[in-house]
C-alpha positions as CSV (number, residue, x, y, z in Angstrom):
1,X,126.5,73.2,94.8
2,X,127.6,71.3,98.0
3,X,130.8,69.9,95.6
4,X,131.4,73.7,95.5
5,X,131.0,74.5,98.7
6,X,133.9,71.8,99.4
7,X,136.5,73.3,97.6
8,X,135.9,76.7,98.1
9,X,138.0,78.0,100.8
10,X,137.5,82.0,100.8
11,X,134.9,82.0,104.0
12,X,132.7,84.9,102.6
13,X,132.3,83.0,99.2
14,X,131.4,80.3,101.5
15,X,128.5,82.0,103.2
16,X,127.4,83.8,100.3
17,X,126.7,80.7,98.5
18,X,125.3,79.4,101.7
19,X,122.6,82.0,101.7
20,X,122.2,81.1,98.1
21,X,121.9,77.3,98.5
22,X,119.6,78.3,101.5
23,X,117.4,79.7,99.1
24,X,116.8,77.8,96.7
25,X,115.8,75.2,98.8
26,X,113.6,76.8,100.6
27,X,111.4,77.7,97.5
28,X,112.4,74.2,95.0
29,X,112.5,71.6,97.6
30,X,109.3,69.4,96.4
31,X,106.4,70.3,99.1
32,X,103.2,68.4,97.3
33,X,101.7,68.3,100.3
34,X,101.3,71.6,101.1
35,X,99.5,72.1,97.7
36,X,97.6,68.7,98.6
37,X,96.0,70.2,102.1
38,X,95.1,73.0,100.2
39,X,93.3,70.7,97.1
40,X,91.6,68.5,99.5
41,X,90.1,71.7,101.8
42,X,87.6,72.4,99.1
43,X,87.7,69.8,96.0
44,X,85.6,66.4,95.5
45,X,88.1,64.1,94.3
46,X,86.7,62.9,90.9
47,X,88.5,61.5,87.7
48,X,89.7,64.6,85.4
49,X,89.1,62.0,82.5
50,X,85.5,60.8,82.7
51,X,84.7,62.7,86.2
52,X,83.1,60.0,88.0
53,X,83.6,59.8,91.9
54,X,83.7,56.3,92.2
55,X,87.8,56.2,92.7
56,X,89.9,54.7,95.3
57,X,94.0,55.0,96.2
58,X,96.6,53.7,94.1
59,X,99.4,54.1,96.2
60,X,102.1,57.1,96.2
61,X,104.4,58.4,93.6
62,X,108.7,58.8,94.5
63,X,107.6,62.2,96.7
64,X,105.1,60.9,98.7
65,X,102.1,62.4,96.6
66,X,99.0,59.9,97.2
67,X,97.8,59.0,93.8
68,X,94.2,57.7,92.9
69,X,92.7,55.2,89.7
70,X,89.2,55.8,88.4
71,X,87.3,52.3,89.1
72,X,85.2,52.8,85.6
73,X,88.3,53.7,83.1
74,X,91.5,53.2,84.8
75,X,92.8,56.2,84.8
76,X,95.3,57.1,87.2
77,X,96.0,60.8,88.4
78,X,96.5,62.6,91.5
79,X,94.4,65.6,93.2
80,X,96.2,68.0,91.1
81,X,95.0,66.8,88.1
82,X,92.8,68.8,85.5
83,X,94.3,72.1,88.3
84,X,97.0,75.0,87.8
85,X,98.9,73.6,89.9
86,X,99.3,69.8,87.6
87,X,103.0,68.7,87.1
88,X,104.2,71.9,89.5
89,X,108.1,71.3,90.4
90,X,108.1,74.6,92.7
91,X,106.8,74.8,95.7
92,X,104.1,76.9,97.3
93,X,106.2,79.1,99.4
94,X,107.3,80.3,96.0
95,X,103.8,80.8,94.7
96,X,103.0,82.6,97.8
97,X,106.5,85.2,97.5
98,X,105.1,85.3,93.7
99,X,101.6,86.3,94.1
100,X,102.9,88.8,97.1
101,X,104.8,90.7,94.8
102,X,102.6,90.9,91.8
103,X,99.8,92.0,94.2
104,X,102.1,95.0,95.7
105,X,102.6,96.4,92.7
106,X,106.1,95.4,92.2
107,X,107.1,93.9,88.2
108,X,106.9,90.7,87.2
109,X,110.6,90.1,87.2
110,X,111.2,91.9,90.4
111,X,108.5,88.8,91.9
112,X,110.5,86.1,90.4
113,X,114.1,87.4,91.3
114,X,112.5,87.1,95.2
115,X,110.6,84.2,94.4
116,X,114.0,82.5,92.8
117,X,112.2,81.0,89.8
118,X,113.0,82.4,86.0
119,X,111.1,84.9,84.0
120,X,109.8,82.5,82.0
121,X,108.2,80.5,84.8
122,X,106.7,84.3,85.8
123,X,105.0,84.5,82.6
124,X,103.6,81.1,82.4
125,X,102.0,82.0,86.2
126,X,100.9,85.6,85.1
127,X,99.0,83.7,82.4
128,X,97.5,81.4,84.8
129,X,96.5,84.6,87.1
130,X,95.0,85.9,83.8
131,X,93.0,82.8,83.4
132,X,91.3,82.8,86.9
133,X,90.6,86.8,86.9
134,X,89.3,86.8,83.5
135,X,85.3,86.9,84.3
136,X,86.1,89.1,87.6
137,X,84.9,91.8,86.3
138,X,81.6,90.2,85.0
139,X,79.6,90.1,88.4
140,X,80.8,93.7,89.5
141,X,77.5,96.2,90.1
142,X,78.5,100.4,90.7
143,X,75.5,101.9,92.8
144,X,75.1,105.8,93.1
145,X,77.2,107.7,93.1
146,X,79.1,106.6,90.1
147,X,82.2,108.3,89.0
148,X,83.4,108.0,84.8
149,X,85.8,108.6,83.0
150,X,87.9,107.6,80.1
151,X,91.5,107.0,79.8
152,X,94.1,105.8,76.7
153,X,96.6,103.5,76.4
154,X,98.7,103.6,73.3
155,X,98.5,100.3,70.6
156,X,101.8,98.4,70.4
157,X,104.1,100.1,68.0
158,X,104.3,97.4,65.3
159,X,100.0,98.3,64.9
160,X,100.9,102.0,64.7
161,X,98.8,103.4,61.9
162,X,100.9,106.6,60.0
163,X,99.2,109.1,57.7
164,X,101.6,111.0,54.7
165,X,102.1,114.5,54.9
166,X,103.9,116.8,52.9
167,X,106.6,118.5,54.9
168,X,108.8,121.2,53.8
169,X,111.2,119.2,51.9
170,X,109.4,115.9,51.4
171,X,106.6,113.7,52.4
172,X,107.2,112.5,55.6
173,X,104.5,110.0,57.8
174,X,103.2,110.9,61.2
175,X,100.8,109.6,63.1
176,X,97.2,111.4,63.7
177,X,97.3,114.1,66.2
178,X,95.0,113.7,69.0
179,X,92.7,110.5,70.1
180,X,93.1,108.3,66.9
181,X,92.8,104.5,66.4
182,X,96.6,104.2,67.5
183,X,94.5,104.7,71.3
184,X,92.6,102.3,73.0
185,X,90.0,103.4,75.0
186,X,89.1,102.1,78.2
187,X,85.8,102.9,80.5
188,X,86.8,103.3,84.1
189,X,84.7,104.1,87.0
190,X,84.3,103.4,90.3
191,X,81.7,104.4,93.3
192,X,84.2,104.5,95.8
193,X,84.0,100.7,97.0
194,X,84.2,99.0,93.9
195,X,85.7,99.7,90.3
196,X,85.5,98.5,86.6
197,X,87.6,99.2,83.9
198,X,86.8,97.7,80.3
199,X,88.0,98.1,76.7
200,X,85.7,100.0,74.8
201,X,87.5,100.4,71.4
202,X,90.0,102.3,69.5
203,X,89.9,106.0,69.4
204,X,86.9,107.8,70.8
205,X,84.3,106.0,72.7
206,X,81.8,104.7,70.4
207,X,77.9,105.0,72.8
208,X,76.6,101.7,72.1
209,X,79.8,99.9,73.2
210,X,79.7,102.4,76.2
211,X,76.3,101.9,76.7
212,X,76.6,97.7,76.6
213,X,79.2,98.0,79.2
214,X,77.3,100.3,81.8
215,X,73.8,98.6,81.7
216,X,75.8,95.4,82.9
217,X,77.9,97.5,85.7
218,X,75.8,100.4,86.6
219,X,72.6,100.3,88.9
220,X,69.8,101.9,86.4
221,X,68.8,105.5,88.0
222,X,72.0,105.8,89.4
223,X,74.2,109.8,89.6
224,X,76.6,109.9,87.4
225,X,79.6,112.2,88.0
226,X,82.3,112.6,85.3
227,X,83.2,115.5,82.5
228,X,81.6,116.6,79.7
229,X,81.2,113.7,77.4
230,X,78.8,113.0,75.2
231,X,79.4,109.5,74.4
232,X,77.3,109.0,77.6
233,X,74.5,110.8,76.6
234,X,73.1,107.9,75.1
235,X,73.2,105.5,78.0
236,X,72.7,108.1,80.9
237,X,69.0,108.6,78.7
238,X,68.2,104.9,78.2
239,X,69.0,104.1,81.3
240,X,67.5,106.8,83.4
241,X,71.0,108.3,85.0
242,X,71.5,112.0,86.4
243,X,74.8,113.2,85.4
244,X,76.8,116.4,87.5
245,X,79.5,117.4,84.6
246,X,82.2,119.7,84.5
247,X,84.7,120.9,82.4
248,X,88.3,119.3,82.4
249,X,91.5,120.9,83.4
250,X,89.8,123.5,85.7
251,X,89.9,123.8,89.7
252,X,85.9,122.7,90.2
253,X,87.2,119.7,88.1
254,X,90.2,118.6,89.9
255,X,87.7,118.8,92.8
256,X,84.4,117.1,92.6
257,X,86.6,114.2,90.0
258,X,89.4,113.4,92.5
259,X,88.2,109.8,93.1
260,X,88.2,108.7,89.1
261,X,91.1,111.3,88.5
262,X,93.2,109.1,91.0
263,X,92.0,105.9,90.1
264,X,92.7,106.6,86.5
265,X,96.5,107.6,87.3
266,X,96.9,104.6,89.5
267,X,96.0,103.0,86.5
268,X,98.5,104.6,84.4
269,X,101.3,103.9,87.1
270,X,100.3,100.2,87.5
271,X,100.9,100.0,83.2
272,X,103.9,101.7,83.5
273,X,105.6,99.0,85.9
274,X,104.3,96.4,83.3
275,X,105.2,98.0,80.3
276,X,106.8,96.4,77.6
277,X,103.6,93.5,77.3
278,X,101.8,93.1,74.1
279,X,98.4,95.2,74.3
280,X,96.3,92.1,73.3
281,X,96.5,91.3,76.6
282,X,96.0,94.7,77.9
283,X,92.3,93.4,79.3
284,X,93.9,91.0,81.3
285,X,96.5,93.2,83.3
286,X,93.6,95.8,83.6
287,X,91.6,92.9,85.3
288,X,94.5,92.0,87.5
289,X,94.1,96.0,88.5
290,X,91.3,96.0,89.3
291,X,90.7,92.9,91.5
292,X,94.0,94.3,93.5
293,X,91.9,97.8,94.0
294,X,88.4,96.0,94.8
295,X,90.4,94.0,97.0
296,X,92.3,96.7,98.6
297,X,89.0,98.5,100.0
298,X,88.0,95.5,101.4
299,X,91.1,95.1,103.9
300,X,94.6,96.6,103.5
301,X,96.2,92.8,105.0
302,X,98.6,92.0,101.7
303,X,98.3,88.6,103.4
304,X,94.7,88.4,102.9
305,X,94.4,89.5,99.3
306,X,97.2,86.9,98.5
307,X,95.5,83.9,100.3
308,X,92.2,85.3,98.3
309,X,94.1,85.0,95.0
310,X,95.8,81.9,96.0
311,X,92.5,79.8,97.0
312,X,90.9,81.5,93.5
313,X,94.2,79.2,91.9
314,X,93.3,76.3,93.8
315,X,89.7,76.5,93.2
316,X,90.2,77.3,89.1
C-alpha cells in the first residue's frame, strides 16, 4: 500500500487511500496485549493440555506475547490458549466495532464492512457469540405478571413440505394453508424486565413441549396474560397459573397485549435484518435477541452491553 501511495500522484487518490491505509491499521495492527490484560483480569493461568497450575514463563513469541511451559508435560501455550480468542490475527478494537454493531441491530455484513474484516471472519465470530449465549436462556425465571404468545417463522425453503391438488387444468402442489409443519413455532414471553423465546416445534404448539418450557421459566402461581390458546391450558392447570385472555385482532386485544405484541414484532424485525441464515440455527439468533432485549432493560449504555458480551468471550 505505501509502494502505491509513492507513485500515485492525483492528491485525492492520495488521501483516500490514506484514510484507507489508516484503517486498516487501526483494526489489523497485532495488539495481543490488549486481549492479554483482559485474559489475565479474570483467568488462572493453567495448562489447556493437562490443566495443572504448576507452570512458569517461557519467554515471548515475534509480537511480544509472553508465552508459558507446563512443568509436568512440556507443553507450551500462551494465555489464550483453550480461549475464543486462540491464534486471533485481528485486533480487539475490531472485536469491539464488531460486537457494537451486531448488538445495535445492524447485519452482520454491515458490522464487518465497519469493523474492516471479511464476511467470512463475521460468520466464524457470530458462531463464536452463538457458542457463549447458547445456555443464556437456561437460568432466566418470568415472575407475575407474565405475558405469552406465539409467533412463526417460516422453515428454509429447500424443507418446504407441498401437498398435490387438483387445479382446473392439472395437478399442481401448494403448500398447506394456514399453521403447518412448513412453521416453526416459537414461545415468547416476557414480564416486562426479562424475556424468553424458545422453539417449541413445527406447526401448532404441541402442550407438553409448552408445558416443559414454562415450568423451567415461569414462577408456579404466576398471571398469565396472552390470547385465547389452549395449548396453555394444560400447563396454566398443572402449574397453578391464572390466565386474563382475549380475543386476537380486536381493540381490548391490541390493548392489554401491547408488551408481547411488541416484543414479538421486534422479533420479527430483528429476523428480517438476518435473513437469508439457515433456520437450524434459528435458536441461536433468537438467543442472541434476547440477551440484547434482557440487556437493554438493564441500561440503555451500547457501551455497557458490549463490554458485557465482550468479557462473556473472554471468560468462555
Amino acid at each position: 500500500m505505501s509502494l502505491l501511495l509513492e507513485k500515485i500522484k492525483d492528491v485525492f487518490e492520495v488521501q483516500i487511500l490514506s484514510r484507507i491505509l489508516d484503517d486498516y491499521k487501526k483494526y489489523h495492527l497485532h495488539d495481543f496485549k490488549a486481549f492479554e490484560s483482559l485474559l489475565e483480569k479474570d483467568k488462572q493461568i493453567e495448562c489447556p493440555r493437562c490443566h495443572c497450575s504448576d507452570i512458569s514463563k517461557n519467554g515471548k513469541d515475534k509480537n511480544g506475547t509472553q508465552r508459558f511451559v507446563c512443568k509436568s508435560c512440556g507443553k507450551n501455550f500462551n494465555i489464550a490458549a483453550d480461549t475464543l480468542f486462540f491464534s486471533s490475527k485481528i485486533n480487539i478494537k475490531a472485536w469491539y466495532a464488531f460486537l457494537e454493531c451486531i448488538l445495535n441491530g445492524t447485519t452482520v455484513a454491515a458490522a464487518c464492512t465497519t469493523a474492516k474484516i471479511s464476511t467470512v471472519t463475521g460468520s466464524i465470530w457470530m458462531r463464536k457469540i452463538f457458542k457463549v449465549l447458547k445456555n443464556y436462556q437456561d437460568d432466566i425465571v418470568l415472575n407475575s405478571p407474565v405475558f405469552i404468545d406465539e409467533t412463526y417463522v417460516h422453515e428454509d425453503a429447500s424443507k418446504i413440505e407441498y401437498k398435490d391438488e387438483i387445479g382446473k387444468i392439472k395437478k399442481v402442489k401448494k403448500q398447506p394453508r394456514g399453521i403447518s409443519r412448513n412453521k416453526i413455532c416459537i414461545l415468547i414471553a416476557t414480564d416486562k424486565k426479562k424475556s424468553f423465546a424458545l422453539i417449541v416445534n413445527h406447526g401448532r404448539p404441541q402442550r407438553m413441549k409448552n408445558y416443559e418450557i414454562c415450568k423451567k421459566h415461569i414462577v408456579p402461581g404466576s398471571h398469565l396474560i396472552g390470547d385465547e390458546d389452549t395449548s396453555l391450558t394444560y400447563t396454566a392447570n398443572q402449574m397453578k397459573l391464572s390466565r386474563e385472555m382475549y380475543k386476537s385482532n380486536t381493540e381490548e386485544a391490541y390493548e392489554h397485549l401491547e408488551p408481547i405484541d411488541q416484543l414479538c414484532s421486534r422479533y420479527k424485525f430483528f429476523l428480517g435484518k438476518h435473513k437469508g441464515f439457515k433456520k437450524e440455527i434459528l435458536q441461536d439468533y433468537t438467543n442472541l435477541f434476547i440477551f440484547m432485549e434482557n440487556e437493554k432493560n438493564i441500561t440503555d449504555n451500547l457501551f455497557e452491553i458490549t463490554i458485557k458480551l465482550m468479557e462473556m468471550l473472554i471468560n468462555y
